[in-house]
C-alpha positions as a Python dict, from the first residue, in 0.01 Angstrom:
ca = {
    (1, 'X'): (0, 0, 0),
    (2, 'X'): (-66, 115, 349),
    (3, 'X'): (142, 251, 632),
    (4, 'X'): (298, -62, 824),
    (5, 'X'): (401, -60, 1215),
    (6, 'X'): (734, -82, 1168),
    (7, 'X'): (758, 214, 958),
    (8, 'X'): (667, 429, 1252),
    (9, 'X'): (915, 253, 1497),
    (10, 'X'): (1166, 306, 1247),
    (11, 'X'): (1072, 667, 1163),
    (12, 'X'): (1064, 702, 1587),
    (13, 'X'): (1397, 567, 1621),
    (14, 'X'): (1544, 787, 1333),
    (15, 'X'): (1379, 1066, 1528),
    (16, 'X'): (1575, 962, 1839),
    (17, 'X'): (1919, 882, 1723),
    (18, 'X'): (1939, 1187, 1424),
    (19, 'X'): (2099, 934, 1176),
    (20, 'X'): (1999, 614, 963),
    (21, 'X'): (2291, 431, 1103),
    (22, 'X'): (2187, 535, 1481),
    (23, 'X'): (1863, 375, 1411),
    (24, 'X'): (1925, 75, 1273),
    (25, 'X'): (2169, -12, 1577),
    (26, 'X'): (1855, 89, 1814),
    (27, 'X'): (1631, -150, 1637),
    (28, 'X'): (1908, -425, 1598),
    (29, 'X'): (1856, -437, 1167),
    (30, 'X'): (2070, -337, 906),
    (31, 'X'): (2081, -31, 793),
    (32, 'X'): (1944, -75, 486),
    (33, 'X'): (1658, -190, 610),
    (34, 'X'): (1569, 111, 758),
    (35, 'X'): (1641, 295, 433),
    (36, 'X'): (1370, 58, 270),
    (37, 'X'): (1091, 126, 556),
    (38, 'X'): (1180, 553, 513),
    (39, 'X'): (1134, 512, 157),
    (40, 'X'): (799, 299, 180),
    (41, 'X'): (654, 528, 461),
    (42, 'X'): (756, 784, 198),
    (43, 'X'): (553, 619, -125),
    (44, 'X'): (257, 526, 110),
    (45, 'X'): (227, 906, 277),
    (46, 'X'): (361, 1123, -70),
    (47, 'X'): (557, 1293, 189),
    (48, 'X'): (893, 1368, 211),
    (49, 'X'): (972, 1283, 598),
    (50, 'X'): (1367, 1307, 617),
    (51, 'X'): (1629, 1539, 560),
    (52, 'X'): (1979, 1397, 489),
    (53, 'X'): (2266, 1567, 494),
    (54, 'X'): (2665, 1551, 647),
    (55, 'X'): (2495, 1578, 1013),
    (56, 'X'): (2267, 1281, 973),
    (57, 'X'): (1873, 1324, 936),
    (58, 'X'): (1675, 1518, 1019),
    (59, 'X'): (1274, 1516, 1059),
    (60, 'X'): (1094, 1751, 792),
    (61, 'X'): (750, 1925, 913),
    (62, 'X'): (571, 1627, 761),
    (63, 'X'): (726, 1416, 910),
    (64, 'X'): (749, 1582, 1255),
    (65, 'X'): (366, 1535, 1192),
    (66, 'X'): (375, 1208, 1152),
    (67, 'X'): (593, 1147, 1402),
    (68, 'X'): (327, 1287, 1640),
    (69, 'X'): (94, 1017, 1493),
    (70, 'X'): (315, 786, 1580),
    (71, 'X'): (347, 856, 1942),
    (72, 'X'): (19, 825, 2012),
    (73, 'X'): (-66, 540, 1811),
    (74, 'X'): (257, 305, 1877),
    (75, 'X'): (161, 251, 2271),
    (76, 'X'): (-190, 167, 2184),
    (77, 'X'): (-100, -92, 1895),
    (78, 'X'): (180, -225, 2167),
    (79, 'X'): (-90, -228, 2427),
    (80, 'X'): (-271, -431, 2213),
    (81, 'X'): (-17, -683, 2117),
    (82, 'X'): (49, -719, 2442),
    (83, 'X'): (-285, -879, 2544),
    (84, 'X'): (-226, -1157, 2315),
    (85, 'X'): (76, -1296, 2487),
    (86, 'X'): (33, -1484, 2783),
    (87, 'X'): (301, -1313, 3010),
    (88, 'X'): (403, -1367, 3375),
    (89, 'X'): (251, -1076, 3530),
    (90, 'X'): (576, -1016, 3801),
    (91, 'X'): (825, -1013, 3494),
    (92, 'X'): (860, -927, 3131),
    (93, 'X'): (691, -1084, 2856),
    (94, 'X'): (830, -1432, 2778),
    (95, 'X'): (960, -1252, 2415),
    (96, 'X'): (1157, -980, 2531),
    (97, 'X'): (1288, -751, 2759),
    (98, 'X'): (1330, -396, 2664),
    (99, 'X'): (1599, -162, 2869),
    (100, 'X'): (1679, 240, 2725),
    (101, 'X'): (2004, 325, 2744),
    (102, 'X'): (2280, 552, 2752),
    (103, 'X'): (2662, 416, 2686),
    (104, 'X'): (2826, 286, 3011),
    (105, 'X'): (3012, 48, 3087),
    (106, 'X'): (2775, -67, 3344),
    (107, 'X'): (2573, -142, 3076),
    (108, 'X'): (2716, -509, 3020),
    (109, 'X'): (2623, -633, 3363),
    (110, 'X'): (2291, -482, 3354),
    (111, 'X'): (2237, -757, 3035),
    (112, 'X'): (2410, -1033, 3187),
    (113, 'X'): (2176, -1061, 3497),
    (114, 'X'): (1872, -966, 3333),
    (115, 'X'): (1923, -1253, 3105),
    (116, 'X'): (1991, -1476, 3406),
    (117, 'X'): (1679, -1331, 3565),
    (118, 'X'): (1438, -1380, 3282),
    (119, 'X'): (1652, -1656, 3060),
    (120, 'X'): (1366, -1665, 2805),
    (121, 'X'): (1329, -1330, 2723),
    (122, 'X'): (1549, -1142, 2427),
    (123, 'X'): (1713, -847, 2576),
    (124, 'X'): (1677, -539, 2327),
    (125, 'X'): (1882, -235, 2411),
    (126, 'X'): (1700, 115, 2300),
    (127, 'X'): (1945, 417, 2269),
    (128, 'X'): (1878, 703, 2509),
    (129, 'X'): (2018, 1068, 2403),
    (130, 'X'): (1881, 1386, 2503),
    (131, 'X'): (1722, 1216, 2879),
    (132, 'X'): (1722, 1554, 2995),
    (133, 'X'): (1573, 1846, 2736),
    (134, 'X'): (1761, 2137, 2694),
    (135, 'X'): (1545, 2454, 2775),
    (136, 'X'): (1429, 2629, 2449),
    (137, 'X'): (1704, 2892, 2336),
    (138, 'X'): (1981, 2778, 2576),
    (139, 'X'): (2174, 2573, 2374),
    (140, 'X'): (2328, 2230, 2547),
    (141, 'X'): (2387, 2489, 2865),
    (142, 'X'): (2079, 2409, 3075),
    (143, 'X'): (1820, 2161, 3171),
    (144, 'X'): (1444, 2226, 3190),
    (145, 'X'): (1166, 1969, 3260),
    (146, 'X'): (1431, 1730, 3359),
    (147, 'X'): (1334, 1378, 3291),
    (148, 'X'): (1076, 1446, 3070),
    (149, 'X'): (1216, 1344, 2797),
    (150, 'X'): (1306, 1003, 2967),
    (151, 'X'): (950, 963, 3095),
    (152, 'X'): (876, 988, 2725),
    (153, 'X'): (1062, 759, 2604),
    (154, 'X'): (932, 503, 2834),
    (155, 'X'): (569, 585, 2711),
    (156, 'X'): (637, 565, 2377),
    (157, 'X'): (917, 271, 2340),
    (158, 'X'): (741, 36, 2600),
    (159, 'X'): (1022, 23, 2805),
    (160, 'X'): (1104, -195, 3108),
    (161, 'X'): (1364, -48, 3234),
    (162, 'X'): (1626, 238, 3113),
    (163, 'X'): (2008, 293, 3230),
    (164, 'X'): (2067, 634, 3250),
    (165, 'X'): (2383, 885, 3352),
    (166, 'X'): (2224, 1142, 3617),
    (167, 'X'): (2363, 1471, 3804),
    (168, 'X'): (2252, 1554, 4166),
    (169, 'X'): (2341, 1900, 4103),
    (170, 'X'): (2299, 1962, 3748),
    (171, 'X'): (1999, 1796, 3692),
    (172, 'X'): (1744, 1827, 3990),
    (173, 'X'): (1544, 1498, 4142),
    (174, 'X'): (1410, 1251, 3853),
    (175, 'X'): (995, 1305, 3792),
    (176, 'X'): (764, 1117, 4018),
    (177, 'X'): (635, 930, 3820),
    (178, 'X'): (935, 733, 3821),
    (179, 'X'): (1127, 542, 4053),
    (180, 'X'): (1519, 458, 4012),
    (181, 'X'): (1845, 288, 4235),
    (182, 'X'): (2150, 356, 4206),
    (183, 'X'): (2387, 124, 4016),
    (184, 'X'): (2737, 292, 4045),
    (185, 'X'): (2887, 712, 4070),
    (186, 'X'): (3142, 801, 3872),
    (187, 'X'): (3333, 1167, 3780),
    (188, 'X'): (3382, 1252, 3375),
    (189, 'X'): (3699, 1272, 3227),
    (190, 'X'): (3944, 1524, 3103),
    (191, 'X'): (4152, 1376, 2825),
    (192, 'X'): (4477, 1566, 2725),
    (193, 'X'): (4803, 1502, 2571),
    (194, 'X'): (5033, 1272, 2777),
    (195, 'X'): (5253, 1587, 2778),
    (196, 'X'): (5009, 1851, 2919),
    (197, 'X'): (5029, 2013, 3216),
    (198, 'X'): (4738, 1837, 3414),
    (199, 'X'): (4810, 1514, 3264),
    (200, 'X'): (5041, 1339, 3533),
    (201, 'X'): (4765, 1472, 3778),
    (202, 'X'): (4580, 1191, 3974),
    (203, 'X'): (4260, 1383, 3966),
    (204, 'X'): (4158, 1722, 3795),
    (205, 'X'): (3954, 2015, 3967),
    (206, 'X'): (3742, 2239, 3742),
    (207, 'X'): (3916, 2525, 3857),
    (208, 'X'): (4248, 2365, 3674),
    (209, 'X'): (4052, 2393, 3306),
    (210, 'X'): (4004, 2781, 3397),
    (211, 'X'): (4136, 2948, 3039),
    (212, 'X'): (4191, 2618, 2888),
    (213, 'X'): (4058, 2522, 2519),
    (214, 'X'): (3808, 2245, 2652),
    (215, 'X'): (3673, 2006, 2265),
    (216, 'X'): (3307, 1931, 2292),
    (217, 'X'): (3261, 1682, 1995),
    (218, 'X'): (2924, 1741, 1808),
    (219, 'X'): (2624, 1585, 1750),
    (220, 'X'): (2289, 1468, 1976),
    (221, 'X'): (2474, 1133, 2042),
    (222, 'X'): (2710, 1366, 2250),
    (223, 'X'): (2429, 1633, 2388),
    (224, 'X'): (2417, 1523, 2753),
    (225, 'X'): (2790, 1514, 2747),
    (226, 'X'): (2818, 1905, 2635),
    (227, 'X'): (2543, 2029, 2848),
    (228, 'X'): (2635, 1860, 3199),
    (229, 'X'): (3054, 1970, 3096),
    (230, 'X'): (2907, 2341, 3008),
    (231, 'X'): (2675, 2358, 3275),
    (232, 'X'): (2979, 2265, 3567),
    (233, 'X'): (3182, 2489, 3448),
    (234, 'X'): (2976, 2780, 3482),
    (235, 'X'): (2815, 2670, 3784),
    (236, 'X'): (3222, 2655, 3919),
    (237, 'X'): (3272, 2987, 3706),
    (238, 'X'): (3495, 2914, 3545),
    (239, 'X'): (3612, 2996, 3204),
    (240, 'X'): (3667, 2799, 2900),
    (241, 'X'): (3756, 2858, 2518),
    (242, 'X'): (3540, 2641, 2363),
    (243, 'X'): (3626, 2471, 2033),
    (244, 'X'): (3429, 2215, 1845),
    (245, 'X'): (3519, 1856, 1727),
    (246, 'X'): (3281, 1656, 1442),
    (247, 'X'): (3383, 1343, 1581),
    (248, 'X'): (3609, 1172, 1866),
    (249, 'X'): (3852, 1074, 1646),
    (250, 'X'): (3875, 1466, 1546),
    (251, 'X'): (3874, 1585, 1904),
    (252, 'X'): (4115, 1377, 2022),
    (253, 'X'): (4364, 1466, 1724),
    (254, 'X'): (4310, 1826, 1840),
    (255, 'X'): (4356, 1783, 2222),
    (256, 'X'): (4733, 1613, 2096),
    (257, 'X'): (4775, 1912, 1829),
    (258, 'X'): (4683, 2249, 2032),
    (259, 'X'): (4664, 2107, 2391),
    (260, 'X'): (4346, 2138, 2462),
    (261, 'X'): (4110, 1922, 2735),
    (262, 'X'): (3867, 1631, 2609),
    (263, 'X'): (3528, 1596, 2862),
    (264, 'X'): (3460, 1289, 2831),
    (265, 'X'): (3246, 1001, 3044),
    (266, 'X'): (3361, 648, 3105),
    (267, 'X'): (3485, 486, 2942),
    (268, 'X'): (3611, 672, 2626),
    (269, 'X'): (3728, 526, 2310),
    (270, 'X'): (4116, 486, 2284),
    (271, 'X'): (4292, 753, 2152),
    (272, 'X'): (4675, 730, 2084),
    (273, 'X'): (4834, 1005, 2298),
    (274, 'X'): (4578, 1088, 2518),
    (275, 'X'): (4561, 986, 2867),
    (276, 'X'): (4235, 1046, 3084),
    (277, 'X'): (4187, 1227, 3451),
    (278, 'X'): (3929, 1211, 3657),
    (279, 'X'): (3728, 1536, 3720),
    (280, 'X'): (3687, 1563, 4103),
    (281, 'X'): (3399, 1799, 4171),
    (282, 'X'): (3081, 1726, 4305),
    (283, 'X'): (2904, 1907, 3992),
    (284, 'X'): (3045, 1653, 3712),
    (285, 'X'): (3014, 1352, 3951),
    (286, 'X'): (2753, 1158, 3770),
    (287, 'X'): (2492, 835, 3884),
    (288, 'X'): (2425, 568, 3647),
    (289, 'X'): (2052, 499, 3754),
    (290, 'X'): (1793, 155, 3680),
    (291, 'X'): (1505, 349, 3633),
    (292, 'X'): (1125, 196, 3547),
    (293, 'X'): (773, 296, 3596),
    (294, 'X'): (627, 308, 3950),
    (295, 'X'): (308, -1, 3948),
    (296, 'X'): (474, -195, 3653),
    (297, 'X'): (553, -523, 3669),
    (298, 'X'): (942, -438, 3668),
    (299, 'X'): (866, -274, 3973),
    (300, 'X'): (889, -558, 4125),
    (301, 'X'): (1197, -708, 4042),
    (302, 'X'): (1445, -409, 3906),
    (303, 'X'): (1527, -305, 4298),
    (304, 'X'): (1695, -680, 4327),
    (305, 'X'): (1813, -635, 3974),
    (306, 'X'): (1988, -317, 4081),
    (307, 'X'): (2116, -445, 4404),
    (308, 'X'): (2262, -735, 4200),
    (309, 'X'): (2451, -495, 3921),
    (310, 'X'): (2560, -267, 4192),
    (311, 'X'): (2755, -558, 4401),
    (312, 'X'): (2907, -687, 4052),
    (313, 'X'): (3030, -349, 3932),
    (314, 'X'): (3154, -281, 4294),
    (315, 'X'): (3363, -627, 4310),
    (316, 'X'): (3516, -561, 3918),
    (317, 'X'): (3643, -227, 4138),
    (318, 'X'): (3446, -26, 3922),
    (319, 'X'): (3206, 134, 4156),
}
């Protein structure tokens, strides 16, 4: 048996997400599936490339290793591929259209009129998380290199286009090698009890949460969330108890049980008894950006994409 494609993409998207199940909804197959190509990358290599456990998995040396393998031989093999197809060089390739992404509800119109653009390509949605790498030994607090992680993921997932959340004054201009528009700006959320003292409040200021318990739930799925919440606050200094949450479900429980405040970005799951205000500073006033590659042939048609998104999610009275 030998080492298939697919394997790698799998073992890259595990990489990505941190969890089997994170995965498989990146690649659009079942779960199991993924399990299968793990354990066949696993027979083929006599490697053990995954660590499972309560937090998801996570990427042993070997397979950090092979992961590296992966990333440079994935673009080449796609490269490849790709001069089989006959394409239309101003648009995507006739079988799909590939967009990285972050959860927003922006997200849904971004689909609709790229399938009404290009109505013969399949739209596949790649999960972003982590766009912006922490800096070594800071925790979720700080950015460093920001974007590089997003320029990566372009390079090695073949992307057309990615929707990501961005901070003016958290995270520092986008790299130049790429090129972005605006689709809407919106501020994060505090989520409380319908009883707490900022919740009747039409919009929050960070200087309100000073000495509050603030819930950060856990997890990469939740990273940027932590370190653009973290990184306001103590660019506003100001001073929060921090308390951790292993899922939403358990953070919101806890913001109804010991009062505390829920960050949170649009839109957030429902969660009985908590009711969600809008953060009004500058610092946790976010972009949602169309981003793709400067010279590619999106480059030519995301600006009109973007323009097109931006008017939809304006008239919904979104934007």
């Amino acid at each position: 048996m030998d080492i298939e494609v697919q394997d790698l993409r799998v073992l890259r998207a595990v990489a990505d997400t941190g969890s089997l199940a994170g995965a498989a909804r990146a690649l659009g197959v079942s779960q199991a599936g993924v399990t299968r190509r793990i354990q066949h990358l696993e027979r083929v290599t006599g490697l053990v490339v995954l660590r499972r456990d309560h937090q998801g998995a996570r990427l042993t040396a070997a397979g950090r290793l092979l992961l590296l393998c992966a990333d440079e031989l994935l673009p080449k093999i796609d490269r490849l591929l790709a001069t089989g197809r006959h394409e239309d060089p101003a648009g995507p390739s006739a079988e799909r259209l590939r967009i990285g992404t972050v959860p927003t509800p922006v997200l849904p119109l971004v689909t609709a009129h790229a399938r009404a653009l290009f109505p013969r390509a399949d739209v596949e949605l790649c999960t972003i998380l982590g766009a912006y790498r922490a800096s070594a030994g800071a925790g979720d607090a700080q950015a460093a290199d920001s974007g590089t992680d997003l320029l990566g993921f372009f390079r090695a997932h073949r992307l057309d286009l990615a929707v990501v959340r961005h901070s003016p004054v958290l995270d520092g201009p986008l790299p130049e090698l790429l090129e972005s528009a605006v689709l809407a700006e919106e501020d994060m959320l505090i989520g409380t009890a319908a009883d707490h003292r900022l919740a009747q409040r039409p919009s929050i200021a960070l200087s309100d949460l000073d000495g509050e318990m603030c819930l950060l739930v856990g997890g990469r799925r939740h990273a940027d969330l932590r370190r653009h919440f973290t990184a306001a606050a103590r660019h506003a200094d100001v001073h929060v108890e921090l308390r951790w949450a292993s899922d939403e479900a358990e953070a919101a429980a806890l913001a109804c049980a010991v009062r505390g405040a829920l960050p949170a970005y649009p839109l957030p799951a429902p969660a009985v008894g908590v009711a969600y205000t809008p953060l009004s500073d500058a610092s946790t006033r976010h972009r949602l950006l169309l981003v793709w590659l400067p010279g590619s042939p999106a480059a030519t048609w995301a600006p009109g994409l973007a323009d097109t998104v931006r008017e939809a999610y304006r008239s919904e009275g979104r934007a």
